[in-house]
VOVEX-129549 format. One record per residue (C-alpha): x, y, z. Coordinates in steps of 0.001 Angstrom, whole numbers, plus 500000, padded with zeros to 6 digits. Example, Ala and Ser with C-alpha at 12.3 -4.5 7.8 and 13.67 -1.06 7.14 Angstrom:
<recs>
+--------+--------+--------+
|     xx |     yy |     zz |
+--------+--------+--------+
| 512300 | 495500 | 507800 |
| 513670 | 498940 | 507140 |
+--------+--------+--------+
</recs>
This chain:
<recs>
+--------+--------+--------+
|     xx |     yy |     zz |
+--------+--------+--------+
| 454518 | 087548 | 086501 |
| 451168 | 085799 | 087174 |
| 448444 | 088400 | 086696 |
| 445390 | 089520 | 084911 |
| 446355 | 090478 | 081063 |
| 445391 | 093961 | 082219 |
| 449331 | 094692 | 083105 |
| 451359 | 091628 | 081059 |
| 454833 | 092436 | 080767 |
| 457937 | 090238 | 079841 |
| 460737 | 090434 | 082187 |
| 463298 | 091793 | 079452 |
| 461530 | 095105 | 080639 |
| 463874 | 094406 | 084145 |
| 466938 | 095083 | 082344 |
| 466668 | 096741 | 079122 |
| 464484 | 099861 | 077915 |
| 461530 | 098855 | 077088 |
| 460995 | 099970 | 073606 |
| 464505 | 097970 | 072416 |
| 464085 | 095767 | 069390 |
| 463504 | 092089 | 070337 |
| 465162 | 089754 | 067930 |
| 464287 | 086060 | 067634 |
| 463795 | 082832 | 065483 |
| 460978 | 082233 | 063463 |
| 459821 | 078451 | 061900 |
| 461284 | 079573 | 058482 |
| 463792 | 077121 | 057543 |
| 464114 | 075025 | 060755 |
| 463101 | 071365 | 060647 |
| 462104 | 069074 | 062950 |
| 463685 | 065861 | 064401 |
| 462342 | 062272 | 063836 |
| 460235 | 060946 | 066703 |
| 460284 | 057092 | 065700 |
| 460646 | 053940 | 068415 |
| 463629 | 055052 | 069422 |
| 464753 | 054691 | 073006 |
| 467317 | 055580 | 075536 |
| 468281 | 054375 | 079624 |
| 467597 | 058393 | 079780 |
| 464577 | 058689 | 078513 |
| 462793 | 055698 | 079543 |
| 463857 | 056966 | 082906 |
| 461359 | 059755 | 082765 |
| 458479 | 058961 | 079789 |
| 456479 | 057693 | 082114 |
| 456413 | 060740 | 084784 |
| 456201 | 063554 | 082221 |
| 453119 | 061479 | 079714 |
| 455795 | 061734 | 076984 |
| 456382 | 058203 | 075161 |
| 458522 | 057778 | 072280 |
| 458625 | 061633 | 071906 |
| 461462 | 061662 | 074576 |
| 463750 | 059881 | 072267 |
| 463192 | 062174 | 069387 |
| 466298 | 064246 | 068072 |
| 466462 | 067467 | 067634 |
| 467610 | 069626 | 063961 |
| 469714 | 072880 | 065128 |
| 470027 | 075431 | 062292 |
| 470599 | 079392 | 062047 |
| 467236 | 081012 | 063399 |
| 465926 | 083447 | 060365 |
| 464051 | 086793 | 061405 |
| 461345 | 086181 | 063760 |
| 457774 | 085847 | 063201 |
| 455186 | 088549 | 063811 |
| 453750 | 086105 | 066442 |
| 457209 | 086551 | 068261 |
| 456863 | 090713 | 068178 |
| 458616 | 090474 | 064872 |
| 462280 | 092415 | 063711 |
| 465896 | 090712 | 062661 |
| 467393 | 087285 | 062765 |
| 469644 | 087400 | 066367 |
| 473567 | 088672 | 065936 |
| 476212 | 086247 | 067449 |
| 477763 | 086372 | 070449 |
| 480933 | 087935 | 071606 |
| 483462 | 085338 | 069988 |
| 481000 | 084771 | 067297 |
| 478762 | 082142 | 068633 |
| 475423 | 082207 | 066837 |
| 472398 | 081095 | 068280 |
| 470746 | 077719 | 066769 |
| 466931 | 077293 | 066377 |
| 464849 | 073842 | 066503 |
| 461456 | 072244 | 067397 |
| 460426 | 070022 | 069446 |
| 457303 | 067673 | 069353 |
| 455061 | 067557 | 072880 |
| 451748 | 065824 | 073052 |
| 448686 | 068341 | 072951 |
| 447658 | 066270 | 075386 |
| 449518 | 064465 | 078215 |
| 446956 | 062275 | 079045 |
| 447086 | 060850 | 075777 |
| 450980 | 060552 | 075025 |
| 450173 | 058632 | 071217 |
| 447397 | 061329 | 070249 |
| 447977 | 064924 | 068535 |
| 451241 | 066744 | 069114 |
| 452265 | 070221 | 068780 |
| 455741 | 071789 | 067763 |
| 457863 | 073820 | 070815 |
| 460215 | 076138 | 069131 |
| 463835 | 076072 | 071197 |
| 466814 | 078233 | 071021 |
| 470262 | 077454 | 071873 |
| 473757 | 078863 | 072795 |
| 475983 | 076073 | 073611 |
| 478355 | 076675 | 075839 |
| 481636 | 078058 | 075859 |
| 483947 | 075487 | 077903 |
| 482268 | 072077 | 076221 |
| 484777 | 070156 | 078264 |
| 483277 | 071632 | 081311 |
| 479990 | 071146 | 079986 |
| 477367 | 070842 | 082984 |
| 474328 | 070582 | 080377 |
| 471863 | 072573 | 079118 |
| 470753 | 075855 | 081254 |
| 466852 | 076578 | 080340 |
| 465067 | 079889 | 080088 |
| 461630 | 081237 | 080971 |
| 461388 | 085022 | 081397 |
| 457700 | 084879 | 082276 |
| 454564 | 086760 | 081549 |
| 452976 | 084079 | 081314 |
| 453376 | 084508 | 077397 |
| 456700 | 085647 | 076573 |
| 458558 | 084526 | 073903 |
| 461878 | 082817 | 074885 |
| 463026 | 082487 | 071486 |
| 462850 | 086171 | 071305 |
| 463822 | 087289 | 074627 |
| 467066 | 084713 | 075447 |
| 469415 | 086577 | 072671 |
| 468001 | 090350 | 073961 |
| 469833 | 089098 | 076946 |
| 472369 | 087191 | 075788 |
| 475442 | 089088 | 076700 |
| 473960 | 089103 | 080609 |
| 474417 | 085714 | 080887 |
| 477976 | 085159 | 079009 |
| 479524 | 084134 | 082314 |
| 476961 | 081423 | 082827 |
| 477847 | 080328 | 079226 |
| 480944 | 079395 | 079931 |
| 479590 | 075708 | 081303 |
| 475728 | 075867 | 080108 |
| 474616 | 075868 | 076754 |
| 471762 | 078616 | 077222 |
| 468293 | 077382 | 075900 |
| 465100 | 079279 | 075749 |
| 461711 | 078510 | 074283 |
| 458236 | 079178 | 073389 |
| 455677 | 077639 | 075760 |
| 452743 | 076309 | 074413 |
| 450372 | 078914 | 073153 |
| 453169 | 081547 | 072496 |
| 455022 | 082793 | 069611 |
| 455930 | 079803 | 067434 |
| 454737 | 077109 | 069794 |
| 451486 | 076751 | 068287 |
| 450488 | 080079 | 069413 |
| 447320 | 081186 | 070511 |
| 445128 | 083694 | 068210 |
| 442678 | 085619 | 069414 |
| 441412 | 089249 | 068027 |
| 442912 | 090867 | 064825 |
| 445503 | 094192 | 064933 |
| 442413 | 096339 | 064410 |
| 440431 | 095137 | 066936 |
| 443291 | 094953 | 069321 |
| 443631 | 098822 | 068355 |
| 440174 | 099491 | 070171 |
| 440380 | 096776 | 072735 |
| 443415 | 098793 | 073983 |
| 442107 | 101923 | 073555 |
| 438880 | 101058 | 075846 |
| 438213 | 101767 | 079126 |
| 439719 | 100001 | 081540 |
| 437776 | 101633 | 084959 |
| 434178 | 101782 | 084092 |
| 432250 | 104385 | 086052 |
| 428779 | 104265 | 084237 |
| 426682 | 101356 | 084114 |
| 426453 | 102030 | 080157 |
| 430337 | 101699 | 080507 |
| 430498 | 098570 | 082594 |
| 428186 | 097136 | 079639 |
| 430315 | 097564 | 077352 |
| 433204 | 096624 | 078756 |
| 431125 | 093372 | 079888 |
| 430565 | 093069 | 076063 |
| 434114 | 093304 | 075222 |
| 435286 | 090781 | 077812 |
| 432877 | 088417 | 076642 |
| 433918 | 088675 | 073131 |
| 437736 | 088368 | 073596 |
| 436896 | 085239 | 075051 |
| 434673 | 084192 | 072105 |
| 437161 | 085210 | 069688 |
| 440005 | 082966 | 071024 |
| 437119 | 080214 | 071295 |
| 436895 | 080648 | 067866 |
| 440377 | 080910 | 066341 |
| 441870 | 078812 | 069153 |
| 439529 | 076684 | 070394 |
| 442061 | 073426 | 069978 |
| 444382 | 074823 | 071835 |
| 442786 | 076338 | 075381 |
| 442178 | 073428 | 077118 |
| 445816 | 072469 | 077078 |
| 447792 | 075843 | 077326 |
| 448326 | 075983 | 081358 |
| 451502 | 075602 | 083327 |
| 451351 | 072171 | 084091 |
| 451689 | 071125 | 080806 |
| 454205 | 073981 | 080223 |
| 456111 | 071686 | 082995 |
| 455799 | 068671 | 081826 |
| 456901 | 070022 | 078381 |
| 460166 | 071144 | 080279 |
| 460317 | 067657 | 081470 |
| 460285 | 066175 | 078040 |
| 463017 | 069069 | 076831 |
| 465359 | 067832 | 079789 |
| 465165 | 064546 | 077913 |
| 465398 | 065771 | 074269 |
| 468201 | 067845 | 075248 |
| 470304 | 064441 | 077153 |
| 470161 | 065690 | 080701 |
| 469705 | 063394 | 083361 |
| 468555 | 066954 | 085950 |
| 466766 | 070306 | 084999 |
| 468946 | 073652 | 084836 |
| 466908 | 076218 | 085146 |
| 466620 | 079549 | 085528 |
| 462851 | 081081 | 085939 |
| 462331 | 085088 | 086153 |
| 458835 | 086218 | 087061 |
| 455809 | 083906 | 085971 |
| 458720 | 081565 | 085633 |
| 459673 | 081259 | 088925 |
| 455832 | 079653 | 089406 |
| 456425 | 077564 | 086546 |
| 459840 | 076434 | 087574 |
| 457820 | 075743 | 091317 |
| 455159 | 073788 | 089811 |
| 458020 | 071834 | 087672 |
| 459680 | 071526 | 091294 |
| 456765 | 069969 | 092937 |
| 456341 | 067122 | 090079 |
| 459514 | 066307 | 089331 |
| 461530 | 067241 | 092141 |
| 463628 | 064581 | 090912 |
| 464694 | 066153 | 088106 |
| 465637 | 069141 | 089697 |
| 469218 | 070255 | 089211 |
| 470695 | 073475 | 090141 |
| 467439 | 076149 | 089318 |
| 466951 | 079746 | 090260 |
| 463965 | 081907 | 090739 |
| 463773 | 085291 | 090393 |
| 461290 | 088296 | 090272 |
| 459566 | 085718 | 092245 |
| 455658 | 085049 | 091905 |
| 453421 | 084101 | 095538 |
| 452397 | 080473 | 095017 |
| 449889 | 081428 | 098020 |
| 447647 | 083615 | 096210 |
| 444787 | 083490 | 094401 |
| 443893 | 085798 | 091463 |
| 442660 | 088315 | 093699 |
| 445244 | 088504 | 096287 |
| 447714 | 088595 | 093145 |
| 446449 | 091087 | 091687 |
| 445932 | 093509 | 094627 |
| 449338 | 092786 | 095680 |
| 450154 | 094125 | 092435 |
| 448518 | 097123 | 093155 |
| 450358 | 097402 | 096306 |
| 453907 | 096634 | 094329 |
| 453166 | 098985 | 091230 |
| 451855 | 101788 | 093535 |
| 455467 | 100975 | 095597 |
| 457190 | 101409 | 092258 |
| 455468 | 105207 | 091874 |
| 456190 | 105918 | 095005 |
| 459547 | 105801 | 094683 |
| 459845 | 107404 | 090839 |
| 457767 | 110120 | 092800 |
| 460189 | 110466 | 095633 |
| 463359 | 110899 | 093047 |
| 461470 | 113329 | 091297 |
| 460645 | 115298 | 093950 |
| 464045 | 114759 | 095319 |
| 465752 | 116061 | 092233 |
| 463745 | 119649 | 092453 |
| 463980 | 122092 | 089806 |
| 465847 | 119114 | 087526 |
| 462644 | 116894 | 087452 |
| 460210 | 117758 | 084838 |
| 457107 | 117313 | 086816 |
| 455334 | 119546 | 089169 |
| 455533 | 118988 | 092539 |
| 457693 | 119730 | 095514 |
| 456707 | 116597 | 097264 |
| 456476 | 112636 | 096371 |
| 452479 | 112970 | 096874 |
| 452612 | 116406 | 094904 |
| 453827 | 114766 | 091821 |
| 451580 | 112020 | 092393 |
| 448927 | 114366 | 093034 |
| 449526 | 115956 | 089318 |
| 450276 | 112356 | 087626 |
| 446250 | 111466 | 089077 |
| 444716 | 115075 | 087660 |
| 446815 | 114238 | 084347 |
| 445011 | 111023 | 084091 |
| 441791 | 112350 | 085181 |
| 441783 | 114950 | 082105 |
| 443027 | 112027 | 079754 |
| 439293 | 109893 | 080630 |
| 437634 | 112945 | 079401 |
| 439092 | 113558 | 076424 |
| 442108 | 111740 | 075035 |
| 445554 | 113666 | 073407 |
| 447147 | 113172 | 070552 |
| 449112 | 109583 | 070322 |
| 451090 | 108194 | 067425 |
| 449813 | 108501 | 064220 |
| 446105 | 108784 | 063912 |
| 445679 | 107467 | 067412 |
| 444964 | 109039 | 070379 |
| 446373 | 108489 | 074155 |
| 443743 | 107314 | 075876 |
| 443273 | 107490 | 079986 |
| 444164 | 103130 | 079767 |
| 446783 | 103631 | 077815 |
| 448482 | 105938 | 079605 |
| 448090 | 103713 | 082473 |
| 449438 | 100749 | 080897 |
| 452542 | 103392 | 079748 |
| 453397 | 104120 | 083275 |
| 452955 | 100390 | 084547 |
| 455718 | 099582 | 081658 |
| 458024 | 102440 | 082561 |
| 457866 | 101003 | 086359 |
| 459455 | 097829 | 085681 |
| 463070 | 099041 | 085695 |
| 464452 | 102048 | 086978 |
| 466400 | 102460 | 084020 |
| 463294 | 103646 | 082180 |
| 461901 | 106129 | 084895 |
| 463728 | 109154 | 082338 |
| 461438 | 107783 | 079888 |
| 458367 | 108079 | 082121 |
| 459227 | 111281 | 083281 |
| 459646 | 112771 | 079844 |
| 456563 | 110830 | 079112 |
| 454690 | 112261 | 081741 |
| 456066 | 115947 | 081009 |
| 455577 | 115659 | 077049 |
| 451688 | 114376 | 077820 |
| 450962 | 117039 | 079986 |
| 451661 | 119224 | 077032 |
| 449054 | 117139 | 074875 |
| 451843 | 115478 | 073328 |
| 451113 | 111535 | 074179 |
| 453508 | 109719 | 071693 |
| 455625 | 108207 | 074067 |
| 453454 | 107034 | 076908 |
| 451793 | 105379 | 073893 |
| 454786 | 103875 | 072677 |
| 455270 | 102724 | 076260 |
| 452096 | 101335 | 076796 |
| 452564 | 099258 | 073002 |
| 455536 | 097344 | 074273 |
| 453355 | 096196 | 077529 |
| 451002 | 095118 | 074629 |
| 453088 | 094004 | 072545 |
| 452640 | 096081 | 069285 |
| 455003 | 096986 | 067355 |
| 455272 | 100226 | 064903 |
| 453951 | 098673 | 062500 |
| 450593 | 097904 | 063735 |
| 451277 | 094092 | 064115 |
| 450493 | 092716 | 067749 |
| 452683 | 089704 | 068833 |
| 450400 | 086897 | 070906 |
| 451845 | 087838 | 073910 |
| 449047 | 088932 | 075375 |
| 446181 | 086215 | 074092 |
| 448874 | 083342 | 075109 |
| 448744 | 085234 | 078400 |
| 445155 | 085110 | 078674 |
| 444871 | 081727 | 077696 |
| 447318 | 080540 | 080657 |
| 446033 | 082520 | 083255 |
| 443073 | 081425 | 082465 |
| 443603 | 077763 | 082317 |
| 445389 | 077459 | 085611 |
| 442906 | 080134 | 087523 |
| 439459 | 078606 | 088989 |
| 438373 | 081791 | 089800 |
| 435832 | 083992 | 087720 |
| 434949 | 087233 | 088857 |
| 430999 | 088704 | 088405 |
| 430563 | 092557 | 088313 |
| 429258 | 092459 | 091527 |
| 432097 | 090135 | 093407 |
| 434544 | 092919 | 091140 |
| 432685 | 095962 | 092570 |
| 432907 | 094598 | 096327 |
| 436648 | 094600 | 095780 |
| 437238 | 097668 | 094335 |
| 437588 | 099542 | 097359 |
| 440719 | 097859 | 098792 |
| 441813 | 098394 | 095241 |
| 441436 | 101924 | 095815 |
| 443221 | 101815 | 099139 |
| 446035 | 099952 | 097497 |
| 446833 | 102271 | 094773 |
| 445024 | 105314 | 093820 |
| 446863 | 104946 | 090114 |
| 446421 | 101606 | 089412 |
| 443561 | 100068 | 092280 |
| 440633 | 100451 | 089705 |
| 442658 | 099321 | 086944 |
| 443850 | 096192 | 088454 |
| 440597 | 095784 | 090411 |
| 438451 | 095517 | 086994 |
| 440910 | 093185 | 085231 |
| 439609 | 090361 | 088016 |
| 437031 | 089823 | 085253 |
| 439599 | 088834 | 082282 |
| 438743 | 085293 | 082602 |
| 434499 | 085924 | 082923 |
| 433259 | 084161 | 080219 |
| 436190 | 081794 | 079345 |
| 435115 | 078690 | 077935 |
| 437592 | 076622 | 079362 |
| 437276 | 075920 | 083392 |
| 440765 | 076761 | 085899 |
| 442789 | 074552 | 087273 |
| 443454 | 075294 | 090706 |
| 443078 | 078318 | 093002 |
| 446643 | 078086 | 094075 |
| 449483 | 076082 | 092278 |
| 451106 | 073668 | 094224 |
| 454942 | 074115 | 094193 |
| 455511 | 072015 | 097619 |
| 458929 | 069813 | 096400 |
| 460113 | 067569 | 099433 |
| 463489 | 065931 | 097787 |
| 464296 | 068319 | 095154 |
| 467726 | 070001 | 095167 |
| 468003 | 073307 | 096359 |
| 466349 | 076002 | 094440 |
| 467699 | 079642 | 094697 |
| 464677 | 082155 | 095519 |
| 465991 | 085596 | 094688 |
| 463158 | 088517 | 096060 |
| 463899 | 092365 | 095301 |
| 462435 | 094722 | 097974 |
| 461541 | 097593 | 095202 |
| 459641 | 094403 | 092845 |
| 456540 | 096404 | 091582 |
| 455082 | 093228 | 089918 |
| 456039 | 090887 | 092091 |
| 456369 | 091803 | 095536 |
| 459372 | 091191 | 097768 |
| 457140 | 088727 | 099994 |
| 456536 | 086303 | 096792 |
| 460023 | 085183 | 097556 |
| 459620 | 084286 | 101201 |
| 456523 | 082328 | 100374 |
| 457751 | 080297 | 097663 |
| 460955 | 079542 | 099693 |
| 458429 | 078019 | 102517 |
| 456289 | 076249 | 099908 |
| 458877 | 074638 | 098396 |
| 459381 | 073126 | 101275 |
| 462509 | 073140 | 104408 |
| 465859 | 072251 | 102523 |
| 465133 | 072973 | 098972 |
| 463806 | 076322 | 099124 |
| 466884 | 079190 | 099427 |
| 466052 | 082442 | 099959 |
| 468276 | 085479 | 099311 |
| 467246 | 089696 | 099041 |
| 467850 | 091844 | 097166 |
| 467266 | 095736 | 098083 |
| 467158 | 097431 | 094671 |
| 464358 | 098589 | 091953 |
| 462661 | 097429 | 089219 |
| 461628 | 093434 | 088448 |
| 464322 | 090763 | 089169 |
| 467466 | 091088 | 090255 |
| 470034 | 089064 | 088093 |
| 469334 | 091338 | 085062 |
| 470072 | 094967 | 087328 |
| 473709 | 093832 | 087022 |
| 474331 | 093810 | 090740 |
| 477510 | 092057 | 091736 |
| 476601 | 090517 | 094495 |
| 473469 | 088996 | 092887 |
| 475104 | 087507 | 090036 |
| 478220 | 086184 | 091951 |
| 475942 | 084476 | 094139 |
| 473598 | 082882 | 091159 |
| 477214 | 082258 | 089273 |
| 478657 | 080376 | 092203 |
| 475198 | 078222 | 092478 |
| 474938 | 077245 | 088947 |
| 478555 | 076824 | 087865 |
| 479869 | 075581 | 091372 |
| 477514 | 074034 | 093002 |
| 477664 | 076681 | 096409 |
| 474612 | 077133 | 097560 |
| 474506 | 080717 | 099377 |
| 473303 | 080954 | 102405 |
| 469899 | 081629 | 103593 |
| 468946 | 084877 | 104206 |
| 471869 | 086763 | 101733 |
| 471453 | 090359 | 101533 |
| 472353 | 092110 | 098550 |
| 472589 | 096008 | 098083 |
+--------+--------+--------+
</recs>
């Protein structure tokens, strides 16, 4: 999703419980292609839209990916496939900057499954699974049984954007100070408390100046694009495959809208609103995550006696969620460890459980166990939104997601412009309104200016892209879809519904949803506009 970092979560959370073990491929033991004069019909085709040069002729070294680094949240080397297919890692050299194609370069780290059928070979289908800041290499093979059937004519490829994981990723704050950063207040009340956490903003921002100051200025999704661009020619295809889920549905849009050329057969899903700014983003976050309780709160209420939580009502249980957190901002329960459950981090623990109805058990129990002044597993919840691991090590999801909000958004919030908002906050979400509406300032202070206040995503030419909204979408709402379908413009943008919970819809396992992104990108059948899937 595009938001603030204040609620940054990776769309395996869609599909999977959140607090599986991510495995991925680290840089130990890979090595990198040449990147000499080389040339190709292919990729002299495209050097000159995507800034690339002689890099577009480089070739690629696929070996077995090793463990993963603690950058990429860490944990075991990836298993094989059903049939014993084993996923291959590599890097890939992009220009730092694209305005100078023969200066500095950085290393992408890719991972591949190739496909099944290599007779029937369509090309390579590429991965992002959003955030911004998530870690391809280390989400693709979580997922990599969900998308066997696509297999069968796509070798699947993920990566590493630039500024995450192993793709020269961007450093920020140390595990200990990450520790206390998370355990902060998020919803100042005081004006000693909106000091501080003025102070704290200020110094995350100096921090990744610091360790990551080369980096910034080149980290948005534009050059995330054109990097894509450059990987269609690395990897020999003449079009883009693609399939985006959540903040990668706006980078697949703004990939649309400069290339639309290049555009193959590409599908977006969990689908981010190209129309809004920061703000409206993040209140209509509000608005989705507050949807999200809302209907956790129904089932529990629904359920009666066999629901843990108190209440005989949806706003009942809500009602005792709210006092629950109010008790937690005056004194904090026992966590994991030595740490304590704070009133943010129990928030952040019931944005994470949201994201998939699969893991409402876990935010019930969570809730129940908490309420008891046991506040392990909300904890644990809130870590994987953070993207610690239980061993104290952060991953760089979360800086890389600062740093490419915060290169592609103009806007930076004062305390004043924050504390006019805060009422429709309110409005929008009792839960989450203040939380949201104080993470409008996550970019106050960065030392590298926006990009735009909207991305541009209008493609006139490109083939047809599959928009995919779910109605029940608590971080990105169902109305995303409609509006990217419209901005990509009348015969390329394809809308289709789907009325379920959680974020995306490919990954819920509904047959409708995948038979209808299966027949796109293995046959070529564009559905119809305006499919309904239940």
């Amino acid at each position: 999703m595009r938001t603030s970092p204040a609620l940054r979560a990776a769309a395996l959370a869609a599909a999977v419980t959140v607090l599986l073990p991510i495995t991925a491929c680290s840089e130990s033991g890979n090595k990198e292609g040449p990147d000499g004069p080389q040339s190709s019909p292919l990729a002299a085709n495209a050097a000159e839209a995507s800034g690339s040069g002689d890099l577009a002729s480089q070739k690629l070294t696929w070996t077995a990916c090793p463990a993963p680094s603690t950058a990429q949240g860490g944990g075991k080397a990836p298993s094989p496939l059903p049939g014993g297919t084993r996923w291959e890692c590599s890097f890939m050299k992009a220009p730092l900057d694209y305005a100078k194609p023969k200066g500095d370069t950085i290393r992408l780290a890719l991972i591949r499954a190739r496909a099944k059928d290599q007779g029937r070979r369509i090309g390579s289908l590429v991965f992002n699974f959003g955030g911004p800041g998530a870690s391809g290499v280390a989400t693709l093979p979580a997922f990599g049984t969900d998308y066997e059937k696509l297999r069968a004519r796509y070798d699947l490829v993920s990566f590493d954007p630039r500024g995450v994981g192993r793709s020269d990723g961007v450093e920020c704050e140390t595990d200990k100070q990450l520790d206390a950063r998370y355990e902060a207040d998020g919803t100042p009340d005081t004006s000693a408390e909106v000091d501080t956490f003025v102070k704290d903003t200020q110094s995350y921002a100096r921090a990744c100046e610091k360790n990551s100051g080369r980096q910034l200025p080149h980290v948005g999704t534009s050059n995330a694009a054109r990097d894509m661009d450059l990987m269609r020619q690395v990897l020999g295809d003449k079009k883009l495959y693609y399939f985006g889920i959540s903040y990668g549905t706006e980078l697949g849009g703004v990939y649309a809208h400069l290339f639309p050329k290049n555009v193959g057969r590409a599908v977006l899903d969990a689908v981010v609103d190209p129309s809004e700014d920061t703000e409206q983003s993040s209140l209509g976050q509000a608005k989705g995550f507050q949807l999200a309780l809302d209907n956790f709160t129904k089932d529990c209420a629904d359920r009666g006696d066999a629901c843990k939580l108190p209440g005989s009502t949806s706003k009942e249980v809500e009602q005792g969620i709210s006092e629950q957190l109010d008790r937690l901002e005056k004194k904090p329960i026992q966590g994991l460890g030595d740490r304590k459950l704070t009133q943010t981090q129990a928030i952040t623990g019931i944005a994470a459980a949201l994201y998939s109805k699969q893991t409402w058990p876990l935010l019930e129990q969570g809730l129940d166990e908490a309420d008891g002044g046991n506040g392990g597993l909300l904890l644990a919840l809130a870590d994987s939104l953070n993207g610690r691991s239980e061993n104290g090590r952060y991953d760089n999801s979360m800086a890389a997601n600062a740093a490419i909000n915060c290169a592609d958004s103009k806007q930076r919030f004062t305390v004043d412009q924050t504390k006019a908002a805060l009422p429709e906050f309110r409005s929008a979400s009792k839960i989450f309104g203040d939380y949201l509406g104080w993470s409008l300032m996550s970019c106050t202070g960065w030392p590298v200016a926006g990009a735009w206040d909207t991305p541009d995503v209008h493609a006139p030419g490109a083939a047809p892209v599959l928009v995919i909204g779910n109605t029940g979408d608590p971080a990105t709402p169902y109305a995303g879809a409609k509006a990217m379908a419209d901005a990509l413009g009348k015969g390329v943008g394809v809308m289709m519904t789907y009325e379920g919970q959680g974020h995306g819809a490919y990954n819920s396992g509904n047959a409708c949803v995948q038979k209808a992104v299966g027949g796109y990108l293995l046959d070529g059948k564009v559905p119809a506009a305006g499919t309904v899937c239940k």
